[in-house]
N, CA, C and O atoms as a Tripos MOL2 file, in Angstrom:
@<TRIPOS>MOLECULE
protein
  248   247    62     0     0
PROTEIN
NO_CHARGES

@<TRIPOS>ATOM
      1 N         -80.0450   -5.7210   66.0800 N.3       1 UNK1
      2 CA        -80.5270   -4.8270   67.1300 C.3       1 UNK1
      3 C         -80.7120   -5.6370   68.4100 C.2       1 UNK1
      4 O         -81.2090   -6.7620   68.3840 O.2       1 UNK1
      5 N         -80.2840   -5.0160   69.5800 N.am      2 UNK2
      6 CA        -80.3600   -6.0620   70.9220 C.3       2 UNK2
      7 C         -81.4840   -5.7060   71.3580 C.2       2 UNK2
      8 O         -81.8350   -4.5270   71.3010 O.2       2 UNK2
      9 N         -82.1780   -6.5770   71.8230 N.am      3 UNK3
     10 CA        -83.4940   -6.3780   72.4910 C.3       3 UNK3
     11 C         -83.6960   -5.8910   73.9650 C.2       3 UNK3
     12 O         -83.6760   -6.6410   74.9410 O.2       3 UNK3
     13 N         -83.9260   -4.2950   74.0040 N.am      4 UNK4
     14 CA        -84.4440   -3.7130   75.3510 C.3       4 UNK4
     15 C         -85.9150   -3.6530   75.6880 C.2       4 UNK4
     16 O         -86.9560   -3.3560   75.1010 O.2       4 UNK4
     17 N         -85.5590   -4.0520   76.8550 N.am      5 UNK5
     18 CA        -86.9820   -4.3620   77.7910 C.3       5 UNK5
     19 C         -87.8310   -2.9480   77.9500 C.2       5 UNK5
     20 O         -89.0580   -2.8750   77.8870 O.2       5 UNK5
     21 N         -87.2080   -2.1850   78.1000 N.am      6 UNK6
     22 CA        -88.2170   -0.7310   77.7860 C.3       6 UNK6
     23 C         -88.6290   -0.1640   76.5530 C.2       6 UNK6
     24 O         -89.4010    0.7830   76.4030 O.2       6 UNK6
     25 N         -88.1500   -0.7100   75.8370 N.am      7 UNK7
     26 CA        -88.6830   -0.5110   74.4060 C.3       7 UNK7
     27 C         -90.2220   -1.4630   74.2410 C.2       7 UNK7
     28 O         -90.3820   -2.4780   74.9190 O.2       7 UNK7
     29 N         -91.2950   -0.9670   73.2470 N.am      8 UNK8
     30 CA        -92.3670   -1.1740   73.2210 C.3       8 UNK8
     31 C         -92.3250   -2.2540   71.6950 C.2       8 UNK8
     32 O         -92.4030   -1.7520   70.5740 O.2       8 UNK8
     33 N         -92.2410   -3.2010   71.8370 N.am      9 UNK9
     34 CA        -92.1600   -4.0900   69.8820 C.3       9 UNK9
     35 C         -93.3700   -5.0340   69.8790 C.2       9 UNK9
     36 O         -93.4980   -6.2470   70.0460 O.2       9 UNK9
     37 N         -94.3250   -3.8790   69.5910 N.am     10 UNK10
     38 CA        -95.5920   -4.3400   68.9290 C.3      10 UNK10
     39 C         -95.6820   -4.7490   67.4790 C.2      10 UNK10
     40 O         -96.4890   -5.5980   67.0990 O.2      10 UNK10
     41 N         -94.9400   -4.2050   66.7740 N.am     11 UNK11
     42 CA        -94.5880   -4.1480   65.6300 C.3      11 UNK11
     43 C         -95.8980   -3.5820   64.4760 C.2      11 UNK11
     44 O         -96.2420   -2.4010   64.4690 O.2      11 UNK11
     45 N         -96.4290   -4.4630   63.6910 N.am     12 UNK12
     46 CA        -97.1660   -3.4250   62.4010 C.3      12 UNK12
     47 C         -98.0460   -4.5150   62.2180 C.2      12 UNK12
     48 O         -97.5840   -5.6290   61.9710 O.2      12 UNK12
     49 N         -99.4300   -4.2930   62.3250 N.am     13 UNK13
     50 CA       -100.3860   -4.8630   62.1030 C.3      13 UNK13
     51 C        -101.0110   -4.3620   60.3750 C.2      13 UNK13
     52 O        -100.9290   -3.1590   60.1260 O.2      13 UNK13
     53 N        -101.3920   -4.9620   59.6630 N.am     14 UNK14
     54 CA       -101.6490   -4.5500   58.5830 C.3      14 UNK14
     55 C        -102.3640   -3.8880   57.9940 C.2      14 UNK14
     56 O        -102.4190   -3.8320   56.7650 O.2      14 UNK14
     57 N        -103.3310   -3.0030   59.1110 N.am     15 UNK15
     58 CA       -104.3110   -2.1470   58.9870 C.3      15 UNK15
     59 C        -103.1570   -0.5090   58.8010 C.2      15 UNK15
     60 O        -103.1680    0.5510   58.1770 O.2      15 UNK15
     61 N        -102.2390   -1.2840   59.8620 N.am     16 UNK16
     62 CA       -101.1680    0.3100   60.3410 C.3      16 UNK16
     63 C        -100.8610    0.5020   58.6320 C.2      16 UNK16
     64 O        -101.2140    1.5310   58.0560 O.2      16 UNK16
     65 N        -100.0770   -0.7570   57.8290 N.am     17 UNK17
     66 CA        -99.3680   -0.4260   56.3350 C.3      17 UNK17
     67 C        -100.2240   -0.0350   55.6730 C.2      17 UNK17
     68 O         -99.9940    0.8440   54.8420 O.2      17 UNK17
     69 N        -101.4830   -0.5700   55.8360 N.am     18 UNK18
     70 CA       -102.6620    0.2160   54.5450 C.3      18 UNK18
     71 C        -102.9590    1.4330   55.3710 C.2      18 UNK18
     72 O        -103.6530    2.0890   54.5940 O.2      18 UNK18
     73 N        -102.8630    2.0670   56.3770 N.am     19 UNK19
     74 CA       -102.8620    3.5670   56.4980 C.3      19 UNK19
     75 C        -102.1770    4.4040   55.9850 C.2      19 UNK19
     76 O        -102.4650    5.4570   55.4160 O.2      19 UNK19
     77 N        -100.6350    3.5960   56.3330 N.am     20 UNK20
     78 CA        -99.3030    4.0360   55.5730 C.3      20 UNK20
     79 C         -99.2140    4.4280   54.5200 C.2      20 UNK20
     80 O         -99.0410    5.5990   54.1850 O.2      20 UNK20
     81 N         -99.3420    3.3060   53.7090 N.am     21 UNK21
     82 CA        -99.5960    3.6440   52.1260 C.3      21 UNK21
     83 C        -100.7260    4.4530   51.8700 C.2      21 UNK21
     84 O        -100.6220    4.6440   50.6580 O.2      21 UNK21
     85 N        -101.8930    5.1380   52.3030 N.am     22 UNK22
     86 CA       -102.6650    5.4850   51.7100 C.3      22 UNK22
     87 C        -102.6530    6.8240   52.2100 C.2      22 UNK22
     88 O        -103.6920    7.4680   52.0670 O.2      22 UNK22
     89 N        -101.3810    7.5290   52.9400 N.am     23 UNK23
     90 CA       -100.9330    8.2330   53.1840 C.3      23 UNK23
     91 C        -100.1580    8.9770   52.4040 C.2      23 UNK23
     92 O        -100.2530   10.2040   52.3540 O.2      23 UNK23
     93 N         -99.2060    8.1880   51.6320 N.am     24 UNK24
     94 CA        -98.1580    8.1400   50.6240 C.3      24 UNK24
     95 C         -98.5490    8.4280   49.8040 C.2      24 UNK24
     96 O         -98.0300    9.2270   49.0250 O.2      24 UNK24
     97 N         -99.8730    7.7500   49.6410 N.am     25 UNK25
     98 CA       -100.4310    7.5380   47.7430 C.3      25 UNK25
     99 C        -101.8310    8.5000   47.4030 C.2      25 UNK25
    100 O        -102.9950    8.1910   47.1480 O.2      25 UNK25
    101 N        -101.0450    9.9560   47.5450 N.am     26 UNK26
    102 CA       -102.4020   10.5110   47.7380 C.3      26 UNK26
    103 C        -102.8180   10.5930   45.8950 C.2      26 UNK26
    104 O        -102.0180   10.8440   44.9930 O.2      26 UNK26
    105 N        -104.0350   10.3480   45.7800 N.am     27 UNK27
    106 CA       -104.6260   10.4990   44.5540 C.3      27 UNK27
    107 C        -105.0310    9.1470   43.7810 C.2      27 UNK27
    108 O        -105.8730    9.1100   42.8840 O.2      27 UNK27
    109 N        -104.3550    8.1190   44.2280 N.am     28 UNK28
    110 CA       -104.0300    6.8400   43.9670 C.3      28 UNK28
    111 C        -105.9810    6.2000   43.1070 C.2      28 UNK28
    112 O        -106.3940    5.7260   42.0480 O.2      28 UNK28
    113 N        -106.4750    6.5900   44.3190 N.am     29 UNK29
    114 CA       -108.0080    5.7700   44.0630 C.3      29 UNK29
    115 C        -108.5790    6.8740   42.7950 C.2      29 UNK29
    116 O        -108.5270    8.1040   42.7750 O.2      29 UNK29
    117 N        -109.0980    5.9680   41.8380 N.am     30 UNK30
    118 CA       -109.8300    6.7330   40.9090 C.3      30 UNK30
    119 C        -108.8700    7.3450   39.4880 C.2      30 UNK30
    120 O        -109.2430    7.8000   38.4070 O.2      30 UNK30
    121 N        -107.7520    7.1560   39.9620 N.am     31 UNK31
    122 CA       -106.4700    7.6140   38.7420 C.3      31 UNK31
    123 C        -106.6140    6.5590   37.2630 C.2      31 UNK31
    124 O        -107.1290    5.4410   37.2860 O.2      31 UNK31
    125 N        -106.2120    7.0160   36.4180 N.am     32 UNK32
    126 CA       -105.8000    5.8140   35.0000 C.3      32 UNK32
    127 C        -104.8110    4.8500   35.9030 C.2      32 UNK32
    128 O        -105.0950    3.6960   35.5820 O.2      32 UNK32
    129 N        -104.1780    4.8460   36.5080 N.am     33 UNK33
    130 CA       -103.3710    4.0630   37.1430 C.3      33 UNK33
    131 C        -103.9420    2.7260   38.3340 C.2      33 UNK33
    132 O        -103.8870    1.4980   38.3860 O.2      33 UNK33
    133 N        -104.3330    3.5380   38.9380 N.am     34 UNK34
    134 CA       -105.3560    2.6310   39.9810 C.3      34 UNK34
    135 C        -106.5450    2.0630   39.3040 C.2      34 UNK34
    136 O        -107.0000    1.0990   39.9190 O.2      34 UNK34
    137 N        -107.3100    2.4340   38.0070 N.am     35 UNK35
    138 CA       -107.8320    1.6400   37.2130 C.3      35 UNK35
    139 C        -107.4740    0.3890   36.4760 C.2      35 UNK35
    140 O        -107.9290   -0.7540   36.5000 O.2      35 UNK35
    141 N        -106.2520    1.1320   35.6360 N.am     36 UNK36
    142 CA       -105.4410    0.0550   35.3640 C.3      36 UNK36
    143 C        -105.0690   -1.3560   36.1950 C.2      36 UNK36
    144 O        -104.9860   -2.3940   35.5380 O.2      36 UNK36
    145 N        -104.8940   -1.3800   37.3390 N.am     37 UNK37
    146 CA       -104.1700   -2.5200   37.9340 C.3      37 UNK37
    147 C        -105.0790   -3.1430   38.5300 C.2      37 UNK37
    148 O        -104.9580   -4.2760   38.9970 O.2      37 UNK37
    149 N        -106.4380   -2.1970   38.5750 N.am     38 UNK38
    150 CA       -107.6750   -3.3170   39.7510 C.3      38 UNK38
    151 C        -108.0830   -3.8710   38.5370 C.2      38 UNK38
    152 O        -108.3720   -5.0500   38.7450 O.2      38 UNK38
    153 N        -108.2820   -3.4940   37.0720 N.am     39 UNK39
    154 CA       -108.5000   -4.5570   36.2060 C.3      39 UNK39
    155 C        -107.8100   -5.6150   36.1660 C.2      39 UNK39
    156 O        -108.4170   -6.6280   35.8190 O.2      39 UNK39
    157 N        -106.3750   -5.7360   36.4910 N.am     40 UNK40
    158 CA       -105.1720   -6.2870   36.0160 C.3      40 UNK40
    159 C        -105.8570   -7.5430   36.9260 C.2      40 UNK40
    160 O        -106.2450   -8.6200   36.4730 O.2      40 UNK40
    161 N        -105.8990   -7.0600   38.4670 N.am     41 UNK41
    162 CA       -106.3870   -7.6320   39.3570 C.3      41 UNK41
    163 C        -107.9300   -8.6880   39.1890 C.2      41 UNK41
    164 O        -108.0820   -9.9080   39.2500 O.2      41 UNK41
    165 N        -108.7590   -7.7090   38.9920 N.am     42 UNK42
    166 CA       -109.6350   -8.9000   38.4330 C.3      42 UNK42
    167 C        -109.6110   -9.8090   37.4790 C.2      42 UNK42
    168 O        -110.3340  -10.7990   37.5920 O.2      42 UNK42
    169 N        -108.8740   -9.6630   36.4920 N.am     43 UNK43
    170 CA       -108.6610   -9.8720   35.6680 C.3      43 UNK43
    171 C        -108.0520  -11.7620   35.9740 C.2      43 UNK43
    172 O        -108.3980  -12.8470   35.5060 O.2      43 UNK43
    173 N        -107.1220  -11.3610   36.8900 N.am     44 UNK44
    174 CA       -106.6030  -12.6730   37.4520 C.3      44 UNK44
    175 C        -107.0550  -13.6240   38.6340 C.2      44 UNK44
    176 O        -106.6570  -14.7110   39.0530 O.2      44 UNK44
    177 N        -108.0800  -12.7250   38.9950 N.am     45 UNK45
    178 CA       -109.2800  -13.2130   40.0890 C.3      45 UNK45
    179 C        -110.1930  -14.1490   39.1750 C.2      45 UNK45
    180 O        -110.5410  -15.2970   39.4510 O.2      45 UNK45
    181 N        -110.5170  -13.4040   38.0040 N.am     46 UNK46
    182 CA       -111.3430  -14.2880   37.5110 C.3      46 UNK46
    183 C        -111.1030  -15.4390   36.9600 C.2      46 UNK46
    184 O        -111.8920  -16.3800   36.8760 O.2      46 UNK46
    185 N        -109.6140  -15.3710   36.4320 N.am     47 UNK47
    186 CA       -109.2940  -16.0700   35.6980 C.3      47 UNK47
    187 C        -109.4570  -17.7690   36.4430 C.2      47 UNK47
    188 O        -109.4770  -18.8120   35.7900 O.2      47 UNK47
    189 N        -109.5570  -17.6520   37.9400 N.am     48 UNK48
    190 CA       -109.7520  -18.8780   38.3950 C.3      48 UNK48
    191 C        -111.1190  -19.6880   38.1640 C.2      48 UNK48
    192 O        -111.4100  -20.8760   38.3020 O.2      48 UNK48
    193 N        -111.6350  -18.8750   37.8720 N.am     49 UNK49
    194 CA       -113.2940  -19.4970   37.1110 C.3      49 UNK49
    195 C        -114.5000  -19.5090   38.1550 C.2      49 UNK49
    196 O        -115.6830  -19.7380   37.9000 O.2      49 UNK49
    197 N        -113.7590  -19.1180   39.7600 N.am     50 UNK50
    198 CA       -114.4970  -19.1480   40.3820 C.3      50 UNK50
    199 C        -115.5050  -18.0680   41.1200 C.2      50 UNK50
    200 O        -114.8900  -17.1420   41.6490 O.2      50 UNK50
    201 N        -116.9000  -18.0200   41.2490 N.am     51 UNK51
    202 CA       -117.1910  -17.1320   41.8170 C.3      51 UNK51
    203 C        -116.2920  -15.5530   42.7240 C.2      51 UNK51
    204 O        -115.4610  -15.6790   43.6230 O.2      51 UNK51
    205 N        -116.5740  -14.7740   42.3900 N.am     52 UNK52
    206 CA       -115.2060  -13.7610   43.3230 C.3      52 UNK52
    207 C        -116.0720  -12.4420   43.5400 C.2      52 UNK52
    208 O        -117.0180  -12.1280   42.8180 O.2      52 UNK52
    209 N        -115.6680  -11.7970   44.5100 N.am     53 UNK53
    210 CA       -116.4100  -10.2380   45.4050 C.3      53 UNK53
    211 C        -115.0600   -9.3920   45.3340 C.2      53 UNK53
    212 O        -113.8700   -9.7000   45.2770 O.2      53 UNK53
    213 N        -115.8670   -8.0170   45.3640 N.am     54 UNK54
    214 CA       -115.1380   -6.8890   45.2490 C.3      54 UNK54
    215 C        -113.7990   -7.2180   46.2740 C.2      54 UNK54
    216 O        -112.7660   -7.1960   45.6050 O.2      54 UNK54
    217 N        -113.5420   -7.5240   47.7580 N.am     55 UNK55
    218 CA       -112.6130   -8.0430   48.4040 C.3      55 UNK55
    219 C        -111.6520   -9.0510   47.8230 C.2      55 UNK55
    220 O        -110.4850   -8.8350   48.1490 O.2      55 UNK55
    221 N        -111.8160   -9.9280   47.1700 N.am     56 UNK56
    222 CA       -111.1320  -10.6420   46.4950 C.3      56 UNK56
    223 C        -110.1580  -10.2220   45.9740 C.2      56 UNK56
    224 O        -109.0040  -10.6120   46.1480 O.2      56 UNK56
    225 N        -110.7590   -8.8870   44.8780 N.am     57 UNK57
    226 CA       -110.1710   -8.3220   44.2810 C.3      57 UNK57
    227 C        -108.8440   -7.0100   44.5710 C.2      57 UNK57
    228 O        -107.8580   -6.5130   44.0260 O.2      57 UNK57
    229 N        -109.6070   -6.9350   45.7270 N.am     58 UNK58
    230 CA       -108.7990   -5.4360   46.1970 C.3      58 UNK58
    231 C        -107.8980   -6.1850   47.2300 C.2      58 UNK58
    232 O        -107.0840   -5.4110   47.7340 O.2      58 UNK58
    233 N        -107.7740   -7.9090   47.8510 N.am     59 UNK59
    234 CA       -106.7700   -8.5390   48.2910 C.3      59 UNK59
    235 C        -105.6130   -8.8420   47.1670 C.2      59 UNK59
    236 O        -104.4300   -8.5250   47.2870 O.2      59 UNK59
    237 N        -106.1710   -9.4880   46.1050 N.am     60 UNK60
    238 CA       -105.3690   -9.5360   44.6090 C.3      60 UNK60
    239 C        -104.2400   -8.0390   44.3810 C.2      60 UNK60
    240 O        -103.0130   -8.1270   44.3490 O.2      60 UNK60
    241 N        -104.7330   -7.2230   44.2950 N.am     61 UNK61
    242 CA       -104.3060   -5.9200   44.2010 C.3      61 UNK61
    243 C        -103.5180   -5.5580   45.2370 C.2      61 UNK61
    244 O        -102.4550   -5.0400   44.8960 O.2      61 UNK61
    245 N        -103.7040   -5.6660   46.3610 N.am     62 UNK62
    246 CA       -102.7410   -5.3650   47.1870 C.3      62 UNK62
    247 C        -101.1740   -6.3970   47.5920 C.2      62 UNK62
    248 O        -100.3490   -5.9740   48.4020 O.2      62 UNK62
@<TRIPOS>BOND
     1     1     2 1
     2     2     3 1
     3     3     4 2
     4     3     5 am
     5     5     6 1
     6     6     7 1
     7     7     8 2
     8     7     9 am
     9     9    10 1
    10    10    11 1
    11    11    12 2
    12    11    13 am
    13    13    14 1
    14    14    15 1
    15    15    16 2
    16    15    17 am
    17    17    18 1
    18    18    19 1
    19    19    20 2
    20    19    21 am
    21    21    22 1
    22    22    23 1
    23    23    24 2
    24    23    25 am
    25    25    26 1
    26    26    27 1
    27    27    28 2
    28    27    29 am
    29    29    30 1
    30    30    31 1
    31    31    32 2
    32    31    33 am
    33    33    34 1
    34    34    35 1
    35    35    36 2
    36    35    37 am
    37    37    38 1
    38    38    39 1
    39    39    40 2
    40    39    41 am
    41    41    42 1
    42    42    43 1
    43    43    44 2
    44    43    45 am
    45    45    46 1
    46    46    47 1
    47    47    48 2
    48    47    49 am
    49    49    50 1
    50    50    51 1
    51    51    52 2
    52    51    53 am
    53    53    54 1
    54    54    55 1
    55    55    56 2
    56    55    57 am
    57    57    58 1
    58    58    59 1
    59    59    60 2
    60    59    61 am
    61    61    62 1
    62    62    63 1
    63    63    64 2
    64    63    65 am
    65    65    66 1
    66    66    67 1
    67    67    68 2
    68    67    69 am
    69    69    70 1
    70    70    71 1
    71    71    72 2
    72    71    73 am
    73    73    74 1
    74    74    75 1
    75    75    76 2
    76    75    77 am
    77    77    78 1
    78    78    79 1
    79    79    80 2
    80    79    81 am
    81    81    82 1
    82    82    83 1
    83    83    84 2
    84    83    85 am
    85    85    86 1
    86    86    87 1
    87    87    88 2
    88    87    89 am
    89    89    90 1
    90    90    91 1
    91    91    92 2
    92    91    93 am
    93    93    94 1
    94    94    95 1
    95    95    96 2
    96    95    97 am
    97    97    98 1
    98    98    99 1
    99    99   100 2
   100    99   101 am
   101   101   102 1
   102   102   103 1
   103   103   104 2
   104   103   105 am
   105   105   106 1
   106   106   107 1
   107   107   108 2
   108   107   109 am
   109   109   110 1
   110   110   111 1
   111   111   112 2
   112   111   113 am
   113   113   114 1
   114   114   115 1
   115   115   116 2
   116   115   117 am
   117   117   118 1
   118   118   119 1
   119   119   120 2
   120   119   121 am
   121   121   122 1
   122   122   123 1
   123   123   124 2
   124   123   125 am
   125   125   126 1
   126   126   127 1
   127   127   128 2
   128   127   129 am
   129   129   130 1
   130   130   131 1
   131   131   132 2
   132   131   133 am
   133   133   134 1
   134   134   135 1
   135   135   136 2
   136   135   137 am
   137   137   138 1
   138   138   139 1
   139   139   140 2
   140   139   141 am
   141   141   142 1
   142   142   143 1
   143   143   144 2
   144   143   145 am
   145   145   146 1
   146   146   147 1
   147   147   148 2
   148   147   149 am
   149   149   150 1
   150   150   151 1
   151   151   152 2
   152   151   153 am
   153   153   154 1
   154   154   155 1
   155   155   156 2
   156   155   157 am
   157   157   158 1
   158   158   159 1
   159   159   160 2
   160   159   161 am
   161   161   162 1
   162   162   163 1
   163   163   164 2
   164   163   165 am
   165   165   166 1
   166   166   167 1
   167   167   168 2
   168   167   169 am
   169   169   170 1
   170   170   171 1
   171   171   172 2
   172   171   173 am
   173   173   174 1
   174   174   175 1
   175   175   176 2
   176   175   177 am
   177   177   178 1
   178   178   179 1
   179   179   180 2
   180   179   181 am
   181   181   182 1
   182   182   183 1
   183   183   184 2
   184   183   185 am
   185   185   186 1
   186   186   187 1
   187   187   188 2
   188   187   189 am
   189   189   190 1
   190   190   191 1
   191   191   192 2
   192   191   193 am
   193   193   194 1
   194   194   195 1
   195   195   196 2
   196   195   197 am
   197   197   198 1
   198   198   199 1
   199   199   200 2
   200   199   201 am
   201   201   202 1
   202   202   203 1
   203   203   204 2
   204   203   205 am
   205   205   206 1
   206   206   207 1
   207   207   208 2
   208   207   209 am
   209   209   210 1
   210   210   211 1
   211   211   212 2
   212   211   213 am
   213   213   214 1
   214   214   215 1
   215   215   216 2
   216   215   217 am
   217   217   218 1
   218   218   219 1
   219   219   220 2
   220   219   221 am
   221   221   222 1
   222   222   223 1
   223   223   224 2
   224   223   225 am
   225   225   226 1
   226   226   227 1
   227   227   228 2
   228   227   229 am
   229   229   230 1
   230   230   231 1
   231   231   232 2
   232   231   233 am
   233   233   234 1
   234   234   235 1
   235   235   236 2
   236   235   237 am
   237   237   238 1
   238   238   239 1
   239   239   240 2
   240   239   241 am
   241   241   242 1
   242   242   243 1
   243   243   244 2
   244   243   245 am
   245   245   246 1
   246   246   247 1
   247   247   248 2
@<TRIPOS>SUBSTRUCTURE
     1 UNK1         2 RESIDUE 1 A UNK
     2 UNK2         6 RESIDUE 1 A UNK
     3 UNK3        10 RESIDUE 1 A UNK
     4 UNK4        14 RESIDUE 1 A UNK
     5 UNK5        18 RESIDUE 1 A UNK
     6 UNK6        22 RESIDUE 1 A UNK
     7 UNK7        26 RESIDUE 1 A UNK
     8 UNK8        30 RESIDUE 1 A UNK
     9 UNK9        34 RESIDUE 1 A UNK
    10 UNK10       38 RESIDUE 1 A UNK
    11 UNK11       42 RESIDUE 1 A UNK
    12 UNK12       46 RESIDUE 1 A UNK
    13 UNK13       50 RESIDUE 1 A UNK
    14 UNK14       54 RESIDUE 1 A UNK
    15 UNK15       58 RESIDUE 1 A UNK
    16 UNK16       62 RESIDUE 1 A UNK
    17 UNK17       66 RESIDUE 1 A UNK
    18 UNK18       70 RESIDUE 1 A UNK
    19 UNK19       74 RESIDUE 1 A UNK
    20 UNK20       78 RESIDUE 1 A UNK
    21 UNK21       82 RESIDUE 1 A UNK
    22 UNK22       86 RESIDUE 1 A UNK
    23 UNK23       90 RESIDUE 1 A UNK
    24 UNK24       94 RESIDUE 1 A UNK
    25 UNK25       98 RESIDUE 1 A UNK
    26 UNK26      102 RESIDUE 1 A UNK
    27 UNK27      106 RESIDUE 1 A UNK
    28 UNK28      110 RESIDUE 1 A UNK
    29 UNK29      114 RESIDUE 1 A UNK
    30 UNK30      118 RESIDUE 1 A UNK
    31 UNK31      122 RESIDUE 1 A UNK
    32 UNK32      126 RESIDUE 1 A UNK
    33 UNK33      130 RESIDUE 1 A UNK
    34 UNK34      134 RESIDUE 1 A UNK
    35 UNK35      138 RESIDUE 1 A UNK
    36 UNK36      142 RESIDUE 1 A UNK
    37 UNK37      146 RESIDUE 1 A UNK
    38 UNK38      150 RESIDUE 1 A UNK
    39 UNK39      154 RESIDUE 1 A UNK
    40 UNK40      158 RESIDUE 1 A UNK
    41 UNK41      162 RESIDUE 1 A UNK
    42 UNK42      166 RESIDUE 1 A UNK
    43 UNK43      170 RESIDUE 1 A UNK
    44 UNK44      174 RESIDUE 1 A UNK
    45 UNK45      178 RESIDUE 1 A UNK
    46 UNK46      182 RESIDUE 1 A UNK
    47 UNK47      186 RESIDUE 1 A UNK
    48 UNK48      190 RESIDUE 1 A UNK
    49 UNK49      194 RESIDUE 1 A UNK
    50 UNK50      198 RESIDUE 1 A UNK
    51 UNK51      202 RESIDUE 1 A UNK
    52 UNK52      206 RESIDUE 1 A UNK
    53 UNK53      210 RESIDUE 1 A UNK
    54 UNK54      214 RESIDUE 1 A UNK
    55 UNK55      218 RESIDUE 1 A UNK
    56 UNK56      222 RESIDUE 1 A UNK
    57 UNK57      226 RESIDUE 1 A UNK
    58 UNK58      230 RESIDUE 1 A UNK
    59 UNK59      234 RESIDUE 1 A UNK
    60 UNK60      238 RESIDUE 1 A UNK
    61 UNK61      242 RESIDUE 1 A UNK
    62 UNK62      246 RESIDUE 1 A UNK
C-alpha cells in the first residue's frame, strides 16, 4: 500500500482490539468456555510459583 498524506494511520491501540473482540464475542464472559481457559490460564500463571493477581491472569488469557 503507498503511503498518502491525507490518509489518517494511527493504527490500533490495544484497548481498540479488546473492544473489537468483545464485540464479536458476545456471551463469551461467564460461558463453560470462558471458564474453561481462565483456568487453563491460571493454571499456567501459577505454575511459575510466583505470587500472581487477577490481571496476570486475564493478560495470560488474552
Amino acid at each position: 500500500m503507498q503511503y498518502e498524506k491525507g490518509y489518517d494511520y494511527t493504527g490500533f491501540a490495544d484497548r481498540h482490539l479488546l473492544d473489537i473482540a468483545a464485540g464479536e464475542t458476545p456471551g463469551w464472559t461467564g460461558s463453560i468456555y470462558s471458564d474453561y481457559f481462565r483456568d487453563l490460564a491460571e493454571r499456567k500463571v501459577a505454575a511459575s510459583g510466583r505470587p500472581y493477581t487477577k490481571a496476570d491472569v486475564e493478560r495470560q488469557l488474552q
